[in-house]
C-alpha positions as a Markdown table, in Angstrom:
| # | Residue | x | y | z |
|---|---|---|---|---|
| 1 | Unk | 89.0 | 117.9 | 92.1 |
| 2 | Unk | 91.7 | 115.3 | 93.6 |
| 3 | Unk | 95.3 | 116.8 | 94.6 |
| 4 | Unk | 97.9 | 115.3 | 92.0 |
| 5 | Unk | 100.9 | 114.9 | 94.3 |
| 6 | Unk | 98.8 | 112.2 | 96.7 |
| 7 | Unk | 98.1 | 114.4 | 99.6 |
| 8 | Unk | 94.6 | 114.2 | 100.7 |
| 9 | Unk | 92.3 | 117.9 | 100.3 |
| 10 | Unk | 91.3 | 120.0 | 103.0 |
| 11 | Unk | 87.4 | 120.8 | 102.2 |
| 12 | Unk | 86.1 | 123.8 | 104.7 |
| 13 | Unk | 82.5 | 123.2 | 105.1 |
| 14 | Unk | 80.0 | 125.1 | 107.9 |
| 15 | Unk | 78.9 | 123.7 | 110.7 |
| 16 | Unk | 79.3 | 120.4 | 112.7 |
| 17 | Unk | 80.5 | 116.8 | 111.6 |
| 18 | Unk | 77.8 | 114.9 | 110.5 |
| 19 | Unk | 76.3 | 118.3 | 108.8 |
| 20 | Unk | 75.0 | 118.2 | 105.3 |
| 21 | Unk | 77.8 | 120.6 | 104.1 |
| 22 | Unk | 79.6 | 118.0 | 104.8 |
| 23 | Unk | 77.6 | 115.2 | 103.4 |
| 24 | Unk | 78.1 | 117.3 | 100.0 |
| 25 | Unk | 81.5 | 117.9 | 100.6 |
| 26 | Unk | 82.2 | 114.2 | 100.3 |
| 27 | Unk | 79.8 | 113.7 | 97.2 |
| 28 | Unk | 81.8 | 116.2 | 94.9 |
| 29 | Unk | 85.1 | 115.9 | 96.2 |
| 30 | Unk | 85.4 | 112.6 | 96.7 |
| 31 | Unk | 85.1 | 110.4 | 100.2 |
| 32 | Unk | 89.4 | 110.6 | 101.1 |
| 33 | Unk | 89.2 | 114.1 | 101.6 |
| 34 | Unk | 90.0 | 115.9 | 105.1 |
| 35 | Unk | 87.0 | 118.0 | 106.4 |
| 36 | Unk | 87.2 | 121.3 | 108.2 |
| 37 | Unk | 84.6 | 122.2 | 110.5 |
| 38 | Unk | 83.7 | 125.8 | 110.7 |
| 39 | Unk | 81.5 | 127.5 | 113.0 |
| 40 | Unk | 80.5 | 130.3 | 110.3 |
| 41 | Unk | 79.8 | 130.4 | 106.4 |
| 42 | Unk | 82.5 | 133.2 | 106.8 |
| 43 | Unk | 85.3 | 131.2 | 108.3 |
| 44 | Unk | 84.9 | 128.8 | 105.3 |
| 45 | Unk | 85.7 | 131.4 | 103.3 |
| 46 | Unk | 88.6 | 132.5 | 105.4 |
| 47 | Unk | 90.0 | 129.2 | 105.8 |
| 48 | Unk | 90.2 | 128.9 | 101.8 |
| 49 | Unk | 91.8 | 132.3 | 101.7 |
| 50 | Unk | 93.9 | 131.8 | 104.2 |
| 51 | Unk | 95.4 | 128.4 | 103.4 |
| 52 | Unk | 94.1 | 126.1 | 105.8 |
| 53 | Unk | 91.6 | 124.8 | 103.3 |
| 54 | Unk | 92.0 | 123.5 | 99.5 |
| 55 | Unk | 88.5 | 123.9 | 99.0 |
| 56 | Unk | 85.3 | 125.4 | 100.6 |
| 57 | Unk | 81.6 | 123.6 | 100.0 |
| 58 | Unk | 78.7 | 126.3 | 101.0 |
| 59 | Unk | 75.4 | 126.4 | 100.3 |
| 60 | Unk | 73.7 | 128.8 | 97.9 |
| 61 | Unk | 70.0 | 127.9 | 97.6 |
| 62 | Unk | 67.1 | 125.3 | 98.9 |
| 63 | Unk | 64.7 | 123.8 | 96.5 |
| 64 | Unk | 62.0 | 124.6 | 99.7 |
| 65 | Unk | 63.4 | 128.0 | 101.4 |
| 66 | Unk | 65.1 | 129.6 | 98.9 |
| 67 | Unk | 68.8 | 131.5 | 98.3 |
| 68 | Unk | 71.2 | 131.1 | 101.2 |
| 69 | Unk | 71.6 | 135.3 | 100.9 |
| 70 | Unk | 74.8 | 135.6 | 103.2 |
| 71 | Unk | 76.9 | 133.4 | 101.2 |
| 72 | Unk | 75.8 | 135.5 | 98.4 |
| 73 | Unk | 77.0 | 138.4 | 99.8 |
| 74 | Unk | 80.2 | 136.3 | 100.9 |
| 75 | Unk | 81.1 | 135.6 | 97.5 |
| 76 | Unk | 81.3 | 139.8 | 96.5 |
| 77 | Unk | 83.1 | 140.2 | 99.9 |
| 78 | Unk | 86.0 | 137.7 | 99.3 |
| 79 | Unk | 87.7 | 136.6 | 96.1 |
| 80 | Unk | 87.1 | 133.2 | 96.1 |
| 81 | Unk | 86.3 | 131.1 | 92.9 |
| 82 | Unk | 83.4 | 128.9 | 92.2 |
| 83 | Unk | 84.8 | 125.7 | 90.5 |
| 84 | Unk | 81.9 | 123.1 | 91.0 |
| 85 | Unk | 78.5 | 122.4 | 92.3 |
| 86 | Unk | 76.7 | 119.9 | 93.4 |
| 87 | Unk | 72.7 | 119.0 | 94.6 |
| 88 | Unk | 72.3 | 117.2 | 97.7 |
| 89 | Unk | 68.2 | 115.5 | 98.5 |
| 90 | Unk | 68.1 | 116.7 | 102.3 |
| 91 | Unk | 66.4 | 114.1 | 103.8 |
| 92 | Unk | 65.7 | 114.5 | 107.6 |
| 93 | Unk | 66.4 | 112.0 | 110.4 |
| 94 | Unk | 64.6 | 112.3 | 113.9 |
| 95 | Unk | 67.4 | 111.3 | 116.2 |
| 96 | Unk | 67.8 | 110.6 | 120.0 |
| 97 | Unk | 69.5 | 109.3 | 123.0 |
| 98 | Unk | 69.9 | 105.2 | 122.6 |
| 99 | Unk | 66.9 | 103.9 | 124.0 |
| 100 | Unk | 64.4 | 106.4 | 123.9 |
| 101 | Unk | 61.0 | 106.1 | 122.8 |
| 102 | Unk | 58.8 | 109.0 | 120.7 |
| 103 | Unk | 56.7 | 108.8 | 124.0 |
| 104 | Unk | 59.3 | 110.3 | 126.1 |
| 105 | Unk | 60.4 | 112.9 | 124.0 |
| 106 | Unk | 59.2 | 116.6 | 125.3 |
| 107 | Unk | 61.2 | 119.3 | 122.6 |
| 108 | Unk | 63.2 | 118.9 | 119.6 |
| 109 | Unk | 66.6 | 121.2 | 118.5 |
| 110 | Unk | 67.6 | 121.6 | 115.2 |
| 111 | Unk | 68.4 | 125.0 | 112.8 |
| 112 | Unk | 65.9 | 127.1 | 112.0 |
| 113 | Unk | 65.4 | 125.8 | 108.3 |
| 114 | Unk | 65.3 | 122.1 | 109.3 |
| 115 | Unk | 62.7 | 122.3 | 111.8 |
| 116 | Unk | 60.4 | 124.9 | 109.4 |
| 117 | Unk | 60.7 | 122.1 | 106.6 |
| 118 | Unk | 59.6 | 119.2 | 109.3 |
| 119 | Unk | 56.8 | 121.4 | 111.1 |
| 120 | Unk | 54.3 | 119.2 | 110.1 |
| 121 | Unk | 55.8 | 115.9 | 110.9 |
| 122 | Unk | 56.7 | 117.2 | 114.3 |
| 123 | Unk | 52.8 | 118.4 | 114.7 |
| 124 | Unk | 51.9 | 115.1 | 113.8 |
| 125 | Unk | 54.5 | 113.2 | 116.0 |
| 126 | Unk | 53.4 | 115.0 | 119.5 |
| 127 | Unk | 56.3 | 116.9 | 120.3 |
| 128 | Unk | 55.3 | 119.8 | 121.6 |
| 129 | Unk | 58.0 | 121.9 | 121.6 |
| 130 | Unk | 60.7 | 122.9 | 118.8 |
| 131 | Unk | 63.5 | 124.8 | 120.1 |
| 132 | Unk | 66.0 | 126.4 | 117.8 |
| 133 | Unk | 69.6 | 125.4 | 117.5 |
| 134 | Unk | 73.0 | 126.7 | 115.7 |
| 135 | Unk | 73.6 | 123.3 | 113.9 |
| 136 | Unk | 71.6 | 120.3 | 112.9 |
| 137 | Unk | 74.4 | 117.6 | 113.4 |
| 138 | Unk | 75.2 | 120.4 | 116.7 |
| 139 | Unk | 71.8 | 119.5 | 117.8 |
| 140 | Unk | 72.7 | 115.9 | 118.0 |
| 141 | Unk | 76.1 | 115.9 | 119.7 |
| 142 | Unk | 74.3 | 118.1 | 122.3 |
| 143 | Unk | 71.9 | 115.5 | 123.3 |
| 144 | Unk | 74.5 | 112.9 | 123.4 |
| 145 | Unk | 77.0 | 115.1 | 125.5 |
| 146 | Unk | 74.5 | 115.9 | 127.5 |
| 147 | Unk | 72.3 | 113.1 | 128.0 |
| 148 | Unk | 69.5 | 114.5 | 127.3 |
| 149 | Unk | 66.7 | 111.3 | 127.5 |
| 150 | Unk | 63.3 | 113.8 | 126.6 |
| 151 | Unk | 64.9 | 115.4 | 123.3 |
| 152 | Unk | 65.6 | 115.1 | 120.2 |
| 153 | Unk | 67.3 | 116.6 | 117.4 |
| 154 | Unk | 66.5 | 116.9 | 113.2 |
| 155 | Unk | 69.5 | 116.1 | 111.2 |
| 156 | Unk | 71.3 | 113.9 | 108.7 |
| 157 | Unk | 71.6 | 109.7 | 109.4 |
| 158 | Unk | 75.7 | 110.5 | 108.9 |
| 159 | Unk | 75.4 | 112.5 | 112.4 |
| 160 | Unk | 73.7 | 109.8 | 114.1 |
| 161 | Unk | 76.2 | 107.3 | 112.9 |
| 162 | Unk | 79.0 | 109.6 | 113.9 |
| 163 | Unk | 78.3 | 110.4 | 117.7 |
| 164 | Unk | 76.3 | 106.9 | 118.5 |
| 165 | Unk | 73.0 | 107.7 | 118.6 |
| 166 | Unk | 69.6 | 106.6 | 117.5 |
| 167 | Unk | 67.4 | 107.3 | 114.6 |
| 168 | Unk | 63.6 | 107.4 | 115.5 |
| 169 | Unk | 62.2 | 108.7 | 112.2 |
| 170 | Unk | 63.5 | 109.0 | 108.9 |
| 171 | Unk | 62.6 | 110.9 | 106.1 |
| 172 | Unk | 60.9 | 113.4 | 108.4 |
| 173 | Unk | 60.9 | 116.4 | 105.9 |
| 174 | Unk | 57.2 | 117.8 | 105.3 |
| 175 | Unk | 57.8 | 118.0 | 101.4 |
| 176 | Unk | 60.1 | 115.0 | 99.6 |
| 177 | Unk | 61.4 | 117.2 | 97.0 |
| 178 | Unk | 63.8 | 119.0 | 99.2 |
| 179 | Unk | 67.4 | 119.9 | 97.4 |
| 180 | Unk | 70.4 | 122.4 | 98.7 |
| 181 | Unk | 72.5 | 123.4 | 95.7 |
| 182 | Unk | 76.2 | 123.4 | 97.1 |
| 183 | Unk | 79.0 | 125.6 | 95.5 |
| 184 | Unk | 82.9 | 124.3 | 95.7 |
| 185 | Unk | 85.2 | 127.2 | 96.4 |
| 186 | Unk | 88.9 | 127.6 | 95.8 |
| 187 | Unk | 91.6 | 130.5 | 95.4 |
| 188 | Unk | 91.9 | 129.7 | 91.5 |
| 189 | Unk | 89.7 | 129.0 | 88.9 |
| 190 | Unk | 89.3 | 126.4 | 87.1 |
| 191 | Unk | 88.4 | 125.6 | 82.9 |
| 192 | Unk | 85.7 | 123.1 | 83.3 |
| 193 | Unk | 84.8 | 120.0 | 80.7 |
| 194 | Unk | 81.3 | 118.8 | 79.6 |
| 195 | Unk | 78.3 | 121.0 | 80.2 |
| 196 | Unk | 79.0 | 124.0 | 82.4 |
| 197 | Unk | 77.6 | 126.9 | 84.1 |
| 198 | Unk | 78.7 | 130.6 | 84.9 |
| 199 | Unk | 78.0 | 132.4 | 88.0 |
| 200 | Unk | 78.6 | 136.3 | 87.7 |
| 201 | Unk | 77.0 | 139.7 | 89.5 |
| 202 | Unk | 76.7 | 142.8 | 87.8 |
| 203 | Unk | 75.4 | 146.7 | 89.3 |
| 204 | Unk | 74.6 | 149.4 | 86.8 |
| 205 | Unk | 73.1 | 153.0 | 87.0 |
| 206 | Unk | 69.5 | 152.8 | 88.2 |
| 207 | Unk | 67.5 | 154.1 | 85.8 |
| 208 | Unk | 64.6 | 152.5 | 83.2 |
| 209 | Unk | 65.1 | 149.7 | 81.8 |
| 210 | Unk | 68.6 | 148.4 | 82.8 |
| 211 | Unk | 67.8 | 145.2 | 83.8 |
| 212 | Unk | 66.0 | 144.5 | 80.7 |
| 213 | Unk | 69.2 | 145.8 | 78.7 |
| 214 | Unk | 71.5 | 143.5 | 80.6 |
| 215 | Unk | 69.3 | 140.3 | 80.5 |
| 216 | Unk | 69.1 | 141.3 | 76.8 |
| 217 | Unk | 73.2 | 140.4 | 76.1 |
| 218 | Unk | 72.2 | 137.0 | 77.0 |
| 219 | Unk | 68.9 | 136.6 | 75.1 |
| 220 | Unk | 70.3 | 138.1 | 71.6 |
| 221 | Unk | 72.9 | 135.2 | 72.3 |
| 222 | Unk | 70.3 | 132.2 | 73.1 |
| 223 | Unk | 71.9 | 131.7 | 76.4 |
| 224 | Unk | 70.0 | 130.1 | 79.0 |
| 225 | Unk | 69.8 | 131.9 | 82.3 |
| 226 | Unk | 69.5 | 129.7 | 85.4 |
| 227 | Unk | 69.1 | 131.9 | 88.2 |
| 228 | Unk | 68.9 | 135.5 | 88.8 |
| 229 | Unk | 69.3 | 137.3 | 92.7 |
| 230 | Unk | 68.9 | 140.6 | 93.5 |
| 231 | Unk | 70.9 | 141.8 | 96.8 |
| 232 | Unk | 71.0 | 145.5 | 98.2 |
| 233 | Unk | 74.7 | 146.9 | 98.1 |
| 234 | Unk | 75.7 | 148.0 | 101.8 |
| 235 | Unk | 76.0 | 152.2 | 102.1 |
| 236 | Unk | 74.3 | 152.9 | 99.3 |
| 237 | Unk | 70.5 | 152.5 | 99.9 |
| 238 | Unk | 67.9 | 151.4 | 97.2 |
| 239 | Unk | 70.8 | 150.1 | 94.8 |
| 240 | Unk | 71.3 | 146.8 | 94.3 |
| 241 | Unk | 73.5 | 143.9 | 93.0 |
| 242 | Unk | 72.6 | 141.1 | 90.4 |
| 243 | Unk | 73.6 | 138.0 | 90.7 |
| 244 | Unk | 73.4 | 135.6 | 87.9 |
| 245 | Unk | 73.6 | 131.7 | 86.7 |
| 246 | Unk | 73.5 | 131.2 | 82.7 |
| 247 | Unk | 74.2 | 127.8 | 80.9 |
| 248 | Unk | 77.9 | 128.0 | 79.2 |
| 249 | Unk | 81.2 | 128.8 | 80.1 |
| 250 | Unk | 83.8 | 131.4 | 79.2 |
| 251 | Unk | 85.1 | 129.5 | 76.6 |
| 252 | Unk | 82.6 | 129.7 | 74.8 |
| 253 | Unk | 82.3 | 132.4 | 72.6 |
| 254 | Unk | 79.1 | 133.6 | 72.9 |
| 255 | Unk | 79.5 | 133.5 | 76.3 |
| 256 | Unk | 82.3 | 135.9 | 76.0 |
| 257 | Unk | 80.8 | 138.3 | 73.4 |
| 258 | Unk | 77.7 | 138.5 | 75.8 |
| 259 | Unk | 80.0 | 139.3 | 78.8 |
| 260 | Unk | 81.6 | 141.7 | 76.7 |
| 261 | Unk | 78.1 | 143.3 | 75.9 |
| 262 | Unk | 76.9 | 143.3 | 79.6 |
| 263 | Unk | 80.4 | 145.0 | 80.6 |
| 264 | Unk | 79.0 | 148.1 | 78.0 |
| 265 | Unk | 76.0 | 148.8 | 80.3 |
| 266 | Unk | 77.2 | 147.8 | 84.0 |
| 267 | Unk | 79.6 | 150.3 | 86.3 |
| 268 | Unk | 80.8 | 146.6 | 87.4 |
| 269 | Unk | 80.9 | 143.8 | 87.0 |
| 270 | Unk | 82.3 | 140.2 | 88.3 |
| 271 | Unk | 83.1 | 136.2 | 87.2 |
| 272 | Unk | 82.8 | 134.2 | 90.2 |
| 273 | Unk | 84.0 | 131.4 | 87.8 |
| 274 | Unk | 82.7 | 128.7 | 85.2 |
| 275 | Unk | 82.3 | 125.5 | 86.2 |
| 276 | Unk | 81.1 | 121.7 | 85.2 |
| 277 | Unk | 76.9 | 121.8 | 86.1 |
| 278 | Unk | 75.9 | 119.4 | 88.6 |
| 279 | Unk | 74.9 | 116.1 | 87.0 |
| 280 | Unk | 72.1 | 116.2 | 88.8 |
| 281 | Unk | 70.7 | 119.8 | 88.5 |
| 282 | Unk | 68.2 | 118.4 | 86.1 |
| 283 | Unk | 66.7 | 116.3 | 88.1 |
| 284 | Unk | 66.2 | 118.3 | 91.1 |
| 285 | Unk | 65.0 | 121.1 | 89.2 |
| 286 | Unk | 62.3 | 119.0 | 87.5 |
| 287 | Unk | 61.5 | 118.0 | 91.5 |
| 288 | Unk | 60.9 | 121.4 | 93.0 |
């Protein structure tokens, strides 16, 4: 995903330096990129849009809590490309002021997800009280900035290493098998090599047995599906959009024919873009 004339990529990620957007960032674009810090999922869309960006890294789903359903509805909202994914093991770092013992420490910040998937580590450390924050790498430069010497904050060892402070605990997550699926996003799309994936949504009428028609177009064609999300459409209540992952790519022929087929039963339909599958989907599937 490197630029060919030399100049180093922009890659648009969400949240702070030191976040795990931006851990993955690194890992599938490579480590000489330039990172772009947004404060929301939807500025990293608009930065990519816009130009300031190259490329956007989001995250769509957590082996632990599940689809990431803004960015879902992100992707129908803008027209963005996927061209890449990658699976990042989210492994949790307790992190404090330099010099700070577990004794002292009263509450810990981090973002909602991160402290729900370290409850039980936090139970079992004494900390009595969890207080939510924006941003896990946030969380840390908050503490530091402010010198806070009774907190602490959950987040990634790069975030500690980038604003100076001290890890306590590592590998604090309650369950080990923790993944975030990250999606690359750029204004074009891409043909991809090797083994790919698809990611498309679809709507049709509702009436009996339309999903079962659709799903059908891949089936008949032995195409593995990967992932399938359901998301309301906005103004229209009790009718919803499908969004879909299936193993191929649209140069595939069967691919195509069973695009062409699903295009017979939907009132629309959308390719977010085929891409190279993450070399290690495999193995974090087989962990969660």
């Amino acid at each position: 995903m490197g630029e060919g004339d030399g100049r180093q990529q922009v890659v648009a990620f969400q949240g702070e330096h030191g976040a795990y957007s931006e851990i993955a960032a690194r890992a599938v674009c490579g480590a000489r990129i330039t990172t772009l810090a947004c404060p929301t999922f939807g500025e990293v869309f608009e930065a990519v849009e816009q130009g300031r960006a190259d490329l956007g890294v989001i995250p769509l789903e957590n082996s632990l809590a599940g689809s990431i359903h803004q960015n879902y509805d992100l992707l129908l909202e803008h027209q963005l490309h996927i061209i890449g994914e990658h699976v990042e093991r989210i492994s949790h770092c307790l992190i404090t002021y330099p010099g700070v013992t577990l004794q002292q420490i009263t509450r810990v910040y981090s973002h909602p997800q991160a402290l729900a998937q370290c409850a039980r580590s936090i139970e079992a450390l004494g900390i009595p009280q969890a207080i939510v924050s924006h941003d896990t790498a946030g969380s840390v430069r908050m503490i530091r900035d402010q010198g806070l010497r009774d907190a602490a904050a959950i987040a990634s060892e790069l975030a500690a290493d980038l604003y100076g402070m001290a890890i306590l605990e590592r590998d604090l997550e309650d369950e080990k098998s923790n993944y975030t699926r990250f999606a690359v996003l750029a204004r074009e799309p891409i043909t991809p090599d090797g083994p790919s994936k698809t990611s498309i949504c679809f709507a049709g009428k509702n009436e009996p047995g339309l999903l079962f028609r659709c799903l059908s177009a891949f089936a008949l064609r032995d195409i593995d599906l990967t992932k399938i999300e359901s998301r309301p459409i906005r103004g229209v209540p009790w009718q919803y959009v499908f969004y879909l992952d299936f193993c191929g790519s649209l140069e595939d022929e069967r691919c195509r024919r069973a695009i062409d087929h699903l295009t017979e039963m939907t009132t629309f339909l959308r390719v977010f873009g085929s891409y190279r599958r993450a070399a290690n989907q495999r193995i974090a599937g087989e962990a969660d």
